[in-house]
N, C-alpha and C positions, 0 to 999 in steps of 0.2 A: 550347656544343655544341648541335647543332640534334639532334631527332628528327625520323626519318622513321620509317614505318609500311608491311611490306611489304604486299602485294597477298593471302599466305599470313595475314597474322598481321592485318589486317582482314576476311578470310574467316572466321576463326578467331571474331573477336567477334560476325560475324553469326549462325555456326551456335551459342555458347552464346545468345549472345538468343533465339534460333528457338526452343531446347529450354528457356530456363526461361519466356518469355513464358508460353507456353498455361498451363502450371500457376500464375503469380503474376505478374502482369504489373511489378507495381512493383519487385519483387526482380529483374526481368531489369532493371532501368532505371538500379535501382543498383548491380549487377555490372558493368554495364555501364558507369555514370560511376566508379565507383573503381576500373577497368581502362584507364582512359584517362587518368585524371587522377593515377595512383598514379605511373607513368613520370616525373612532370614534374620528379620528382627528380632524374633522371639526366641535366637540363641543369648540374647543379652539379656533380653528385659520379657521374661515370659510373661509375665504378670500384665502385661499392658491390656488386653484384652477385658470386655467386662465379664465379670462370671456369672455365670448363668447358674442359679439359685436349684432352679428345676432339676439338676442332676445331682445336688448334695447328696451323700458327700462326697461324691467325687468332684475333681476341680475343673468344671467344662467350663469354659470362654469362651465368647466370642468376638471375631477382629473382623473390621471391613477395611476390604480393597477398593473403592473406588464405588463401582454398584455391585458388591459384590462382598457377600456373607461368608466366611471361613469359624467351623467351629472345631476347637482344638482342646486337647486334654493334658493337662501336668499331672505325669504319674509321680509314684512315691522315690522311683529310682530315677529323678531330675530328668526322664525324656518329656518331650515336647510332642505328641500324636496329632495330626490331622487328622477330623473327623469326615469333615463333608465340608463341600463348596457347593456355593450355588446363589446365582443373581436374585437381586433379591424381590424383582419380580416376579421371581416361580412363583408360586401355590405350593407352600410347605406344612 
């Protein structure tokens, strides 16, 4: 399965860099790599995520990074979509 990365859910990891950069730069750098590099699992095992019921019927999941929410979509043609990221202390 290929991933793709929406336009939402790369916006998504610029504005957590934005907000943790100024306060510690290195810790935005690797929130940053272990949010993009955590996904690479779901070229084997898409399924691992739990599905999220609310978007049937399409197949929305979601998979956590540490503190940190990643919601992703299995279309019909075997890709893997990144929907949105976000700590999971936002207000969502």
């Amino acid at each position: 399965m290929t991933l793709k990365w929406t336009r939402a859910s790369l916006s998504d990891l610029q504005r957590l860099h934005a907000f943790l950069h100024p306060v510690n730069p290195d810790a935005a750098a690797c929130v940053i790599q272990r949010l993009t590099d955590g996904p690479d699992l779901l070229h084997t095992q898409p399924r691992i995520g739990t599905r999220l019921p609310e978007f049937e019927p399409r197949e929305v999941r979601c998979l956590f990074i540490g503190d940190y929410e990643m919601r992703y979509e299995i279309t019909a043609d075997q890709a893997v979509w990144m929907l949105r990221v976000w700590h999971t202390r936002e207000f969502r």
